[in-house]
VEXGU-187471 format. One record per residue: x, y, z of N, C-alpha, C in turn. Coordinates in nm, 4 decimals, padded with zeros to 6 digits, always signed. Example, Ala and Ser with C-alpha at 12.3 -4.5 7.8 and 13.67 -1.06 7.14 Angstrom:
REM VEXGU-187471
(node (+01.3190, -00.5690, +00.7800), (+01.2300, -00.4500, +00.7800), (+01.3200, -00.3300, +00.7800))
(node (+01.2850, -00.2250, +00.7080), (+01.3670, -00.1060, +00.7140), (+01.2900, +00.0030, +00.7870))
END
This chain:
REM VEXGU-187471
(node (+01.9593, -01.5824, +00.9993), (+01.9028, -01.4922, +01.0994), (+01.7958, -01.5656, +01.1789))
(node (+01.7772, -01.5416, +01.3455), (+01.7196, -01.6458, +01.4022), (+01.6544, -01.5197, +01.4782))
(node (+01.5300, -01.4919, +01.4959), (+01.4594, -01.4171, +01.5731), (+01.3219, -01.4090, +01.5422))
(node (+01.2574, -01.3634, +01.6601), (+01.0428, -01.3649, +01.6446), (+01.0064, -01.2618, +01.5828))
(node (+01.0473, -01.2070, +01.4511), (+01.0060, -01.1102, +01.4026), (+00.8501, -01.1329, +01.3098))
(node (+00.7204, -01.0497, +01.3457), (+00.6342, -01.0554, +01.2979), (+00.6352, -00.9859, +01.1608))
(node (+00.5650, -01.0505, +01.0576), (+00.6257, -00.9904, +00.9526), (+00.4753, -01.0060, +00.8667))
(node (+00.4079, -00.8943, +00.7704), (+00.2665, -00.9338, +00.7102), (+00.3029, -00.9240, +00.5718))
(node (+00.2372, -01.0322, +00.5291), (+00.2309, -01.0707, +00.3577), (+00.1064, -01.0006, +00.3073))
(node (+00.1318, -00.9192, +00.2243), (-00.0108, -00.8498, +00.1791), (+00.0219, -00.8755, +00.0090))
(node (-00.0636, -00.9845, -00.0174), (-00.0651, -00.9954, -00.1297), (-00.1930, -01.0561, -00.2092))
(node (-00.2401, -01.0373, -00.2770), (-00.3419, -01.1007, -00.3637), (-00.3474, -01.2626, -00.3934))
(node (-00.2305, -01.2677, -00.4478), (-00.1858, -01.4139, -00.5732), (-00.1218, -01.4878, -00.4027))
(node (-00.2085, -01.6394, -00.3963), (-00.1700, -01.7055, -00.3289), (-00.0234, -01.7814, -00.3293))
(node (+00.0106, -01.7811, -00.4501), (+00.1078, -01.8562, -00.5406), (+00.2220, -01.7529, -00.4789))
(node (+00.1940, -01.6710, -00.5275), (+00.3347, -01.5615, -00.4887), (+00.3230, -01.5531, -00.2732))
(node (+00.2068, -01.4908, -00.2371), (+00.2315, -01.5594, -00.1008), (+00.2780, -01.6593, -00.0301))
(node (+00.2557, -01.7558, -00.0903), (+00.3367, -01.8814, -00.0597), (+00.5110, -01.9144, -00.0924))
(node (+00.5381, -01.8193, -00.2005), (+00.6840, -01.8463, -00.2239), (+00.7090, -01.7399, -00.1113))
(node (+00.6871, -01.6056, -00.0986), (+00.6756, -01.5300, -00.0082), (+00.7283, -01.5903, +00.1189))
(node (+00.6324, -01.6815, +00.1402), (+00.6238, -01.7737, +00.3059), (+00.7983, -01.8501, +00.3227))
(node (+00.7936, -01.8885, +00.2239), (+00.9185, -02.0080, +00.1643), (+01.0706, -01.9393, +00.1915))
(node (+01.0617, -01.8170, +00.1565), (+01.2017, -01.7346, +00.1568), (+01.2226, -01.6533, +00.2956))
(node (+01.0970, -01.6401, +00.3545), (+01.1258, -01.5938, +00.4869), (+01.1946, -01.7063, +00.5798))
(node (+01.0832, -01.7827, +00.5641), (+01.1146, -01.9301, +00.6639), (+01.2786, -01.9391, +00.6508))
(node (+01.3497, -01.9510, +00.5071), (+01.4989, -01.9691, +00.4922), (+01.5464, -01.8473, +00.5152))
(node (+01.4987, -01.7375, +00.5452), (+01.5897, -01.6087, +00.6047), (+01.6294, -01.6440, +00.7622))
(node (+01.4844, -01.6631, +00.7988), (+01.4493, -01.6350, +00.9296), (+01.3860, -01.7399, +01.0075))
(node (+01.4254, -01.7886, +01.0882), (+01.4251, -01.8983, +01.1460), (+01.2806, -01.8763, +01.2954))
(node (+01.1563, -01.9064, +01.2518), (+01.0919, -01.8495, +01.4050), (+00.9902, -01.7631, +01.3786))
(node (+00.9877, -01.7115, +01.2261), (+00.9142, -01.5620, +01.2375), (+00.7788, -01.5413, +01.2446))
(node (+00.6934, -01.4949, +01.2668), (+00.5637, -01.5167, +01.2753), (+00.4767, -01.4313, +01.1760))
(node (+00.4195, -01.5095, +01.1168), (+00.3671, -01.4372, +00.9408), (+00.2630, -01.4523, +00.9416))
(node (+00.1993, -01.3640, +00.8955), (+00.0460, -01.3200, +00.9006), (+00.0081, -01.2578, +00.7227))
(node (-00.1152, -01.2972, +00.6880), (-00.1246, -01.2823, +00.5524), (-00.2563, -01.1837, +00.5020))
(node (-00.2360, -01.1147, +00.4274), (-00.4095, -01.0231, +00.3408), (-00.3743, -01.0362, +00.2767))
(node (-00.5046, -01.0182, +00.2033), (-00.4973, -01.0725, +00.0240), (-00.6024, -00.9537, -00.0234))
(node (-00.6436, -00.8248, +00.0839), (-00.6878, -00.6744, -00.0008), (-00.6117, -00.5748, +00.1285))
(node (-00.6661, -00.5140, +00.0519), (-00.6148, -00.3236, +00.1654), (-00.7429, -00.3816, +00.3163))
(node (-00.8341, -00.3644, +00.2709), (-00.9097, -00.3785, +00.3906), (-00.8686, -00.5097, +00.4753))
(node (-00.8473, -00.6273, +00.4067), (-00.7967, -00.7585, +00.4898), (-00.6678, -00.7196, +00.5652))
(node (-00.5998, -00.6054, +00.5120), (-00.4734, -00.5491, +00.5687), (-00.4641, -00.4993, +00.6883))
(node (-00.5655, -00.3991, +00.6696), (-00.5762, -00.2927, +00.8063), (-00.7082, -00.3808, +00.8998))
(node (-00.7431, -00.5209, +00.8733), (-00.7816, -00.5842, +00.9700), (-00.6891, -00.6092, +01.0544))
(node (-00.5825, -00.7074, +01.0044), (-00.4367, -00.7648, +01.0063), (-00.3863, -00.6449, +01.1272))
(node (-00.3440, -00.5621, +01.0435), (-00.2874, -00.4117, +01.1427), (-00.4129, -00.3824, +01.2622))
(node (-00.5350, -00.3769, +01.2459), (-00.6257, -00.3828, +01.3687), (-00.5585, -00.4707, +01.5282))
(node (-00.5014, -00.5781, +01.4361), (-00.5046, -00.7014, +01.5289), (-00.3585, -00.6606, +01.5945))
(node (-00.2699, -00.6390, +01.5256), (-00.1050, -00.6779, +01.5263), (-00.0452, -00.5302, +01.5005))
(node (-00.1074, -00.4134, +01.5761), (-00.0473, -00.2796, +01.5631), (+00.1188, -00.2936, +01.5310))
(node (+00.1766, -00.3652, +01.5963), (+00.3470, -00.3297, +01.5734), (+00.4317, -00.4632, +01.4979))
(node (+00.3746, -00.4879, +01.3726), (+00.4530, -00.5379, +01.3003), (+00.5926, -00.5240, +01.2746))
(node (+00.7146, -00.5937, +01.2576), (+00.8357, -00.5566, +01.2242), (+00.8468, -00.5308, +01.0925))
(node (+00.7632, -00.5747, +01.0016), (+00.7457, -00.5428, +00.8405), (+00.6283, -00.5772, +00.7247))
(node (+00.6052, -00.5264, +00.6723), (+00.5030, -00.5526, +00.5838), (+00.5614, -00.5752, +00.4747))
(node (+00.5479, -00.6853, +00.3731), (+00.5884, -00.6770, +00.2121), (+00.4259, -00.6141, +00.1830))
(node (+00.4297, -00.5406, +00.0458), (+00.3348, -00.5130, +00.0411), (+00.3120, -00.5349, -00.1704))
(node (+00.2351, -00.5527, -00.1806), (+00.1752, -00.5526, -00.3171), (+00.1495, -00.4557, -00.3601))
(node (+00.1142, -00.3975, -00.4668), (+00.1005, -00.2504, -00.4777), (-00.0432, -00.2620, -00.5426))
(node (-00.0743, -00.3693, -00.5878), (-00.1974, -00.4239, -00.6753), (-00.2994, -00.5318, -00.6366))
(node (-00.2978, -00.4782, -00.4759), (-00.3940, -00.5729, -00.4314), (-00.5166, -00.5481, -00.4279))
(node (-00.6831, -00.5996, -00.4447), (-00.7957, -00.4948, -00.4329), (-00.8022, -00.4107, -00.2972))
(node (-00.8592, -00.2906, -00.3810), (-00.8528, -00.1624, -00.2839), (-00.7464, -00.0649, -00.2687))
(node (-00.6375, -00.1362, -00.3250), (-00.5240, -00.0384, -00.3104), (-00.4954, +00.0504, -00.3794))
(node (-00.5974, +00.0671, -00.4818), (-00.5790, +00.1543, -00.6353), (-00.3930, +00.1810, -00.6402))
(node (-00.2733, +00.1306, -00.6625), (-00.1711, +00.1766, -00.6486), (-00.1111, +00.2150, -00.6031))
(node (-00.0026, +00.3164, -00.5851), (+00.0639, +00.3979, -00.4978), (-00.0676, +00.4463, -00.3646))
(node (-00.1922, +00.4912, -00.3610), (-00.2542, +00.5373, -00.2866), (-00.2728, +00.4315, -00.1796))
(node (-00.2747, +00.3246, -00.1973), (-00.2543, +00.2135, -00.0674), (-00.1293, +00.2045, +00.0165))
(node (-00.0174, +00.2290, -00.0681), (+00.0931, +00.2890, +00.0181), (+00.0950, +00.4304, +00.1143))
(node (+00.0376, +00.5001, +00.0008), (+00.0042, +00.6277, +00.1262), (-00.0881, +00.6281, +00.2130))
(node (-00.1995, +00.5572, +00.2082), (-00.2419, +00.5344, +00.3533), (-00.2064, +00.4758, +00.4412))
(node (-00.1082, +00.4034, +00.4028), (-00.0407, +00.3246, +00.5506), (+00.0446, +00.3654, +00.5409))
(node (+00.1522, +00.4313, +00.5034), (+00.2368, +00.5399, +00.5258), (+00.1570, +00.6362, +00.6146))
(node (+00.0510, +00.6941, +00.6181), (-00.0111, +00.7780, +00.6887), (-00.0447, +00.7536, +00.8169))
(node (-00.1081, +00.6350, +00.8139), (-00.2034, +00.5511, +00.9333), (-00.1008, +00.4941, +01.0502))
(node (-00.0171, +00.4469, +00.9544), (+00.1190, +00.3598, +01.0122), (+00.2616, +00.4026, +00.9652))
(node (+00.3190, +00.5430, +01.0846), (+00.4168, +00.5931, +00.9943), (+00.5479, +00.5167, +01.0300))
(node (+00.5539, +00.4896, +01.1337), (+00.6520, +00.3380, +01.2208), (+00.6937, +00.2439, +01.1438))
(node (+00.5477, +00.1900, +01.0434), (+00.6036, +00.0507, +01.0377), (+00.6538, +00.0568, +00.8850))
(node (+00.7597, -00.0456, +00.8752), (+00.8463, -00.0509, +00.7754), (+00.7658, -00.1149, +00.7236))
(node (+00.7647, -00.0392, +00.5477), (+00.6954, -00.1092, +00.4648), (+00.7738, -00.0935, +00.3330))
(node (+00.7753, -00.2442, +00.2868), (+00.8633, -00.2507, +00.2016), (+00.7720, -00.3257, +00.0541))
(node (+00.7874, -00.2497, -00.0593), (+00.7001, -00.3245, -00.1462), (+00.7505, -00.4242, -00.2490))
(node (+00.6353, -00.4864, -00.2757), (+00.6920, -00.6189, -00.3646), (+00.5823, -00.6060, -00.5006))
(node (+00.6386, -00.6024, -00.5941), (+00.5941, -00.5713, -00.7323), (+00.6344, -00.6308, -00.8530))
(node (+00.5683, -00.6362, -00.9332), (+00.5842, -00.7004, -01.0624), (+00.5817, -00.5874, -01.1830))
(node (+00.5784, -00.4598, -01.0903), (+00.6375, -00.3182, -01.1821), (+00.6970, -00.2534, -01.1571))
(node (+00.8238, -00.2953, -01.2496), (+00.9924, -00.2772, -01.1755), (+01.0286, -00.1388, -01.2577))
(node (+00.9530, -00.0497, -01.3138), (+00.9918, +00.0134, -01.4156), (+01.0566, +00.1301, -01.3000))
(node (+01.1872, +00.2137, -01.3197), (+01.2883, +00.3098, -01.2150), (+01.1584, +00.3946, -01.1993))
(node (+01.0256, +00.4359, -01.2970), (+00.9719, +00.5086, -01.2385), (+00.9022, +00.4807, -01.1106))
(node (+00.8568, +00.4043, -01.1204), (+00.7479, +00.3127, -01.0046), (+00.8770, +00.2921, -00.8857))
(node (+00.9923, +00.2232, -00.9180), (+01.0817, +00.2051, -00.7742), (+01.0772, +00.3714, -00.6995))
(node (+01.0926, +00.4804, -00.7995), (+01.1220, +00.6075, -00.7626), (+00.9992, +00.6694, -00.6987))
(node (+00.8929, +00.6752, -00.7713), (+00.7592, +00.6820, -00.6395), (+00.7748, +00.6014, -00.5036))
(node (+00.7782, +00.4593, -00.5423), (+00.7596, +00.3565, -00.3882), (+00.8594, +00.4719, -00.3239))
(node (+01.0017, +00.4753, -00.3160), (+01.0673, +00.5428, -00.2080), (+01.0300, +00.7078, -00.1774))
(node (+00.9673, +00.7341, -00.3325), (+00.9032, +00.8764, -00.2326), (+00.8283, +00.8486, -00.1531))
(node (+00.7280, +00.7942, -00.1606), (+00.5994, +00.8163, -00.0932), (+00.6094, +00.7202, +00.0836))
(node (+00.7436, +00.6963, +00.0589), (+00.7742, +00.6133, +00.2235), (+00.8536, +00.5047, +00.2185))
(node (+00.8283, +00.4453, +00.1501), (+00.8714, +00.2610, +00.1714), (+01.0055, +00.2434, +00.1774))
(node (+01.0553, +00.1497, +00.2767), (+01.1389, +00.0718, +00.3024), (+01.2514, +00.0096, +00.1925))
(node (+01.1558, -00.0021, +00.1287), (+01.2337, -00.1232, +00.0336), (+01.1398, -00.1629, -00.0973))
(node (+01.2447, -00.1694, -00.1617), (+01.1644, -00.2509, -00.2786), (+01.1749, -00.3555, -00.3391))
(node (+01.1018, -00.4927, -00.3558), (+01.1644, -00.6046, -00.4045), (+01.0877, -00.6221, -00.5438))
(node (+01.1561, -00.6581, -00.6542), (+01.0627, -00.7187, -00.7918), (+01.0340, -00.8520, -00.7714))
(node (+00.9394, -00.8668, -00.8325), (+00.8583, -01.0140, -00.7974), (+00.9436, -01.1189, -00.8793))
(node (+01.0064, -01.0659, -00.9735), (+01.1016, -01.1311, -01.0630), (+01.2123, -01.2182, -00.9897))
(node (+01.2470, -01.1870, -00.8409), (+01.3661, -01.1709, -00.8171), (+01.3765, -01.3694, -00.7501))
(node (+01.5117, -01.3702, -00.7701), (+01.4519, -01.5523, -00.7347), (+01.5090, -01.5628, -00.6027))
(node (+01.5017, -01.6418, -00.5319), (+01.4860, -01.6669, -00.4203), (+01.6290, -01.6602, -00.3352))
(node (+01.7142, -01.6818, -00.3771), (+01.8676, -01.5965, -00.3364), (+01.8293, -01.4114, -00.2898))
(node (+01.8188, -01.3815, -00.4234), (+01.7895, -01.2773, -00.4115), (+01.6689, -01.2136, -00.3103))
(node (+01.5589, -01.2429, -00.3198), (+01.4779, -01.2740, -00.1980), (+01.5673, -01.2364, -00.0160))
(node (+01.5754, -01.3062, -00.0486), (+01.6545, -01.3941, +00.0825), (+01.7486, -01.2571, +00.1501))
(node (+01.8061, -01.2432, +00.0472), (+01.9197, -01.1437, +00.0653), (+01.8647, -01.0019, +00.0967))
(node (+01.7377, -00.9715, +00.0269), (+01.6827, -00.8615, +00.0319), (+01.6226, -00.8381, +00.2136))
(node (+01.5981, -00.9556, +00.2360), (+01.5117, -00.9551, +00.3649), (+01.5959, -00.9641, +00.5052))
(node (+01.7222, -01.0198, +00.4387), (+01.8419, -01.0159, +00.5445), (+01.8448, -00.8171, +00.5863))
(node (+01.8757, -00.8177, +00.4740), (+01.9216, -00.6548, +00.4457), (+01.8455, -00.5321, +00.5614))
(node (+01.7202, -00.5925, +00.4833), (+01.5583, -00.4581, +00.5392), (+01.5810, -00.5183, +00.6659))
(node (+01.5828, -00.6446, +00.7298), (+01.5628, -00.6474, +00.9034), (+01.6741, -00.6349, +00.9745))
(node (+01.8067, -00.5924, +00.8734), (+01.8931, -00.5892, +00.9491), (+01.8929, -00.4410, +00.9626))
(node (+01.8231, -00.3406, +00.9166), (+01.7883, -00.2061, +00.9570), (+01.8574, -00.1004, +00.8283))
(node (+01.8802, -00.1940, +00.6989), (+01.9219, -00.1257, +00.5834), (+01.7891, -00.1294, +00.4907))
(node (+01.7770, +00.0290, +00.3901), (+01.6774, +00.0016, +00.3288), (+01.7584, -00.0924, +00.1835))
(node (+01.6548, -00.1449, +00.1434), (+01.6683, -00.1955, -00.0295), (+01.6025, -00.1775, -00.0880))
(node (+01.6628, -00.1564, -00.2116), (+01.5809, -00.0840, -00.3685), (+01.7117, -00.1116, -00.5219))
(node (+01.6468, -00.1710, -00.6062), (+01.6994, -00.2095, -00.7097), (+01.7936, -00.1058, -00.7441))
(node (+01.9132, -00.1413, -00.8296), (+01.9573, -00.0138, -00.9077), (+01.8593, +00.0576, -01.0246))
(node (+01.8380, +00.2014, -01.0014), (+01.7774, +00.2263, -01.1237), (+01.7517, +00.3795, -01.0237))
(node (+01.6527, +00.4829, -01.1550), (+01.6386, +00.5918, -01.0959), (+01.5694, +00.6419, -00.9809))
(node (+01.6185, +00.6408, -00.8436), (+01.5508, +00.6788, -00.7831), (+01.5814, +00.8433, -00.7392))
(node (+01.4641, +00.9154, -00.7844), (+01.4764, +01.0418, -00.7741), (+01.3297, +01.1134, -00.7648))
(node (+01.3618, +01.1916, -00.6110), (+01.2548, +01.2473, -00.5317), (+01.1010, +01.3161, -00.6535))
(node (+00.9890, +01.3380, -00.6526), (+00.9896, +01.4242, -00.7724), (+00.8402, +01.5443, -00.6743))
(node (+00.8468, +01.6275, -00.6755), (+00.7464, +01.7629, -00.5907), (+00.6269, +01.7023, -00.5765))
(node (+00.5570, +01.7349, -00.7383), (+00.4564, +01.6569, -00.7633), (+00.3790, +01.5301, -00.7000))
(node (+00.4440, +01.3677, -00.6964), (+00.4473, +01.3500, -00.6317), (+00.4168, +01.3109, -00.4548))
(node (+00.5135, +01.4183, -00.4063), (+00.5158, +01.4313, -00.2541), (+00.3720, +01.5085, -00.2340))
(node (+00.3411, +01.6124, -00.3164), (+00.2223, +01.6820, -00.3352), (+00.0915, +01.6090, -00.3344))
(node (+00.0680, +01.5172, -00.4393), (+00.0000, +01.4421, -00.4513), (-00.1111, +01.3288, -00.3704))
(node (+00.0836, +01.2691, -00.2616), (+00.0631, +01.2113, -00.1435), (+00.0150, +01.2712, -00.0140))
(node (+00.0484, +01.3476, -00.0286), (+00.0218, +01.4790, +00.1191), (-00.1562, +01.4756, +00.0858))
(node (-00.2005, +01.4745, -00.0258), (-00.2916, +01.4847, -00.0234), (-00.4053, +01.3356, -00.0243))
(node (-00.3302, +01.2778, -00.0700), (-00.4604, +01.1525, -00.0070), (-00.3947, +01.1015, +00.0921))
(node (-00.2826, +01.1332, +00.1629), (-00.2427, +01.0859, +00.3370), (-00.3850, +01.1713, +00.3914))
(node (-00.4060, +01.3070, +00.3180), (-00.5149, +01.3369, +00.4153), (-00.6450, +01.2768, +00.4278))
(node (-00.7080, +01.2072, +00.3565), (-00.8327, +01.1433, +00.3824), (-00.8371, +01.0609, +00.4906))
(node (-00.9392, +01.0814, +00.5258), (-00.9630, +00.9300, +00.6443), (-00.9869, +00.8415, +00.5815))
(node (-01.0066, +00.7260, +00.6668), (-01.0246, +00.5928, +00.6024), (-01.1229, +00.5881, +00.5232))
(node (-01.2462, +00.6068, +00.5722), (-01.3885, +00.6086, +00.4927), (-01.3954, +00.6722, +00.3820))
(node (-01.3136, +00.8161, +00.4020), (-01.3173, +00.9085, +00.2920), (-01.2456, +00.8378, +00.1634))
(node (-01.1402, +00.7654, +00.1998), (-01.0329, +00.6726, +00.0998), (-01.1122, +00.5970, +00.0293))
(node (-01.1855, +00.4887, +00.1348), (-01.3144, +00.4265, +00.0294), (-01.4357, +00.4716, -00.0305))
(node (-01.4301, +00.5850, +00.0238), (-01.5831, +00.6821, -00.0829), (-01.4911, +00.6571, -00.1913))
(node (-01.3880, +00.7250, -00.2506), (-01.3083, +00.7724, -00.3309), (-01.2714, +00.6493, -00.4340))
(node (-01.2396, +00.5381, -00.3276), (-01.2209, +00.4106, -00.4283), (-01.3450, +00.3907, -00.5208))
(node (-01.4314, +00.3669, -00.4322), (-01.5979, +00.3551, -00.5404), (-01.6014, +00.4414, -00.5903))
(node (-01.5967, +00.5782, -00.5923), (-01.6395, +00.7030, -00.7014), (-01.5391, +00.6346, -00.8366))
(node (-01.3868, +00.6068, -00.8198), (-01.3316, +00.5433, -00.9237), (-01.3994, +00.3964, -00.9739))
(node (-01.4423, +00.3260, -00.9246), (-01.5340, +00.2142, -00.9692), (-01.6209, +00.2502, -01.0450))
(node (-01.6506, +00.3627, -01.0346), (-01.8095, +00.4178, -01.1153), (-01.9621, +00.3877, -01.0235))
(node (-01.8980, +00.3580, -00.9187), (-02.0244, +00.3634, -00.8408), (-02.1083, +00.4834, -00.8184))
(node (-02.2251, +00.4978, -00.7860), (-02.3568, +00.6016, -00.7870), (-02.3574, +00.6634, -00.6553))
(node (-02.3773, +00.7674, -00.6144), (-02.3697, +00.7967, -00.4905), (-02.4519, +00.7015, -00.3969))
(node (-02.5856, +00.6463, -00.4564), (-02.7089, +00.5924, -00.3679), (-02.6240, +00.4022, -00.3390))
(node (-02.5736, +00.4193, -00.4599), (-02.4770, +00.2560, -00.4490), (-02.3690, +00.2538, -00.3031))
(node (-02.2876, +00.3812, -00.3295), (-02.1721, +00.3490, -00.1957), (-02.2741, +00.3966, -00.0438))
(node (-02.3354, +00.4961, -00.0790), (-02.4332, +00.4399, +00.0146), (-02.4997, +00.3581, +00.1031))
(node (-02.5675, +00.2806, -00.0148), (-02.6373, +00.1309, +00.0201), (-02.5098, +00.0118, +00.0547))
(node (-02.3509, +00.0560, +00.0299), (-02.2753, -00.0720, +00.0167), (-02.2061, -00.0355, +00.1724))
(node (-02.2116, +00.0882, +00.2131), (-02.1230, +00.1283, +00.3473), (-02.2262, +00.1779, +00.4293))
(node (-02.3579, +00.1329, +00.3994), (-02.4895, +00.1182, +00.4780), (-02.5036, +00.2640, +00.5803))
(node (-02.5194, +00.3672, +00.4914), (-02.4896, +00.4906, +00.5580), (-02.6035, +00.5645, +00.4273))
(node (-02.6399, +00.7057, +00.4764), (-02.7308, +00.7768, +00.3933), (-02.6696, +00.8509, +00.2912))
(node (-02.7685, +00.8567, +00.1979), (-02.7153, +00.9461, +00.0912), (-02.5886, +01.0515, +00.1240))
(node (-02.6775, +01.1556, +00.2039), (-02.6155, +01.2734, +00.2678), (-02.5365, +01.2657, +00.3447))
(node (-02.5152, +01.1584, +00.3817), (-02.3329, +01.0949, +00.4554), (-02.2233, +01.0954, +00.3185))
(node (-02.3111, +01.0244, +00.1896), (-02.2123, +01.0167, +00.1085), (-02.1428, +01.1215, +00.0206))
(node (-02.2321, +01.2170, +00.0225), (-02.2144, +01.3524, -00.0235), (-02.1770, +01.4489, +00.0482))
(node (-02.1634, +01.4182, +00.2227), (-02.0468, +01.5105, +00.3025), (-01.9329, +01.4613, +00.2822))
(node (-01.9225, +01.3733, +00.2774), (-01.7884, +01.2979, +00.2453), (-01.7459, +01.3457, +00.1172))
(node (-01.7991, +01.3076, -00.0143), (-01.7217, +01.3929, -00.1365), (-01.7022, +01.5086, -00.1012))
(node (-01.7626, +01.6328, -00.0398), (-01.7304, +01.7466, -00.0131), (-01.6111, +01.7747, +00.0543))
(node (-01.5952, +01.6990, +00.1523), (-01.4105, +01.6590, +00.2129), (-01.3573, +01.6361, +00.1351))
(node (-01.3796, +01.5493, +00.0496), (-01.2427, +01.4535, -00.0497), (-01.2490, +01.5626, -00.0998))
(node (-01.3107, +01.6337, -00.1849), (-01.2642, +01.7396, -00.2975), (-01.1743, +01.8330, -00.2753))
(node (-01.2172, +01.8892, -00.1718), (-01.2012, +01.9896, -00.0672), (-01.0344, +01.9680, -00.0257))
(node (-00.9947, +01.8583, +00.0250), (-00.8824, +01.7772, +00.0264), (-00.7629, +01.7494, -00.0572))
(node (-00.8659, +01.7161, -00.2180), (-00.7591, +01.7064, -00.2949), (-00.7579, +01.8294, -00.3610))
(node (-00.8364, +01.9570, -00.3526), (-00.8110, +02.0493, -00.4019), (-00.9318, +02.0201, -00.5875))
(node (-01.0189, +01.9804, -00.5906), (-01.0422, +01.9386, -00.6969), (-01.1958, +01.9895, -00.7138))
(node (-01.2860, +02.0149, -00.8498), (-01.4285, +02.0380, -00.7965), (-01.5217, +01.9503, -00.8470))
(node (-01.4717, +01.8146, -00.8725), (-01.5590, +01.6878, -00.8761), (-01.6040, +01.5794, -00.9033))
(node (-01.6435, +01.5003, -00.9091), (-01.5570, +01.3457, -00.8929), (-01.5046, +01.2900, -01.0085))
(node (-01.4981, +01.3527, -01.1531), (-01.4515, +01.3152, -01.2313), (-01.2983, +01.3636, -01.2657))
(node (-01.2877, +01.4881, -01.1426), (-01.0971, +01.5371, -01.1203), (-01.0834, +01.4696, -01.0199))
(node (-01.1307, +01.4479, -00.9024), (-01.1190, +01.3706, -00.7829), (-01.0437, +01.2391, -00.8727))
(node (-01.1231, +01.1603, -00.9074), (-01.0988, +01.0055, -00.9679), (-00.9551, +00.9959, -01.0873))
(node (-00.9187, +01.1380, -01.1099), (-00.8338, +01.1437, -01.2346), (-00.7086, +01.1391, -01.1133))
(node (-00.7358, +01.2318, -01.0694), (-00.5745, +01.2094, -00.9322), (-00.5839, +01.1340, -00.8662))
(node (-00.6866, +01.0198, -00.8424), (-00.6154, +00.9208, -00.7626), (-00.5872, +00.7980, -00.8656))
(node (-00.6418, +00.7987, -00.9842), (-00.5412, +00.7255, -01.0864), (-00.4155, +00.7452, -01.0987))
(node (-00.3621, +00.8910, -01.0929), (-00.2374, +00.9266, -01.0921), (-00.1544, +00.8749, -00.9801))
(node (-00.2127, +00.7710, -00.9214), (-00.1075, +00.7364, -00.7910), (-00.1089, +00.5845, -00.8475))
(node (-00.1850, +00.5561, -00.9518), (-00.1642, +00.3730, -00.9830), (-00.0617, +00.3586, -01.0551))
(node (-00.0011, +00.2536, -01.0220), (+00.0748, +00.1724, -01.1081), (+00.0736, +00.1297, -01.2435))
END
């Protein structure tokens, strides 16, 4: 396949980015690849390059707490094909990734044939996903609906409340006042339906891997 397709590597592990780099180059002859190594280095990336032709995405990169990094760019970015790449191949996890949006799914396991083949597939406008159970589940879709709703900021209050950070800490770290940080939990809760940051933090574990 020979075409300028922009394509973003969002991955942590340089090692795996780089084989990453290696199997496109032999898909795709030309393509122009752009790399993050967190959620926030991501949606810099997307700042810059609104209309990507694809994202591989990690599911375990910092910031992404899990599945919930997929649903914000499922949210933010409902256009762009995003296809994830993981080293947790279990049918449950393939069966979330395709609820919650994605494109495609590749295991990190997969060797470089396989690779190859997968990426032919997704840009030729087919999705891919391993054999195994993929099946829709309420819950779920429920789940997602609900942290698609946060805004961005609100997403990272939420990440630090799971860190165990102090209200006066995310505060002092997103250089904003107390009482910024505590309108904000009042949304998130409010949002996820929850009454406080120790149910808040339990459902957005429920979206990790």
């Amino acid at each position: 396949m020979d075409d300028n397709y922009t394509i973003i590597i969002a991955d942590d592990h340089p090692l795996f980015r780089n084989a990453l780099f290696q199997s496109i180059h032999m898909a795709i002859s030309g393509a122009n690849l752009l790399e993050a190594d967190s959620l926030e280095g991501l949606f810099a990336v997307l700042n810059k390059e609104p209309d990507p032709d694809l994202l591989l995405l990690d599911l375990k990169m910092p910031g992404s707490n899990g599945m919930s990094g997929l649903i914000q760019l499922r949210s933010q970015y409902p256009d762009l094909p995003i296809v994830v790449v993981s080293a947790s191949e279990e049918a449950s996890i393939v069966s979330q990734v395709k609820s919650h949006g994605a494109f495609g799914f590749i295991p990190k396991s997969s060797d470089m044939k396989s690779l190859i083949t997968a990426l032919n597939q997704i840009l030729a406008g087919d999705s891919y996903f391993p054999e195994g159970s993929i099946k829709n589940s309420a819950a779920c879709d429920d789940l997602a609906t609900k942290i698609a709703a946060l805004t961005p900021q609100q997403y990272k209050v939420l990440g630090m409340l799971s860190d165990g950070l102090l209200n006066k800490q995310i505060a002092y770290d997103l250089e904003v006042s107390e009482a910024t940080i505590k309108a904000h939990m009042t949304a998130i809760f409010r949002k996820l339906g929850v009454k406080n940051r120790t149910q808040a933090v339990i459902l957005l574990q429920q979206t990790e891997s």
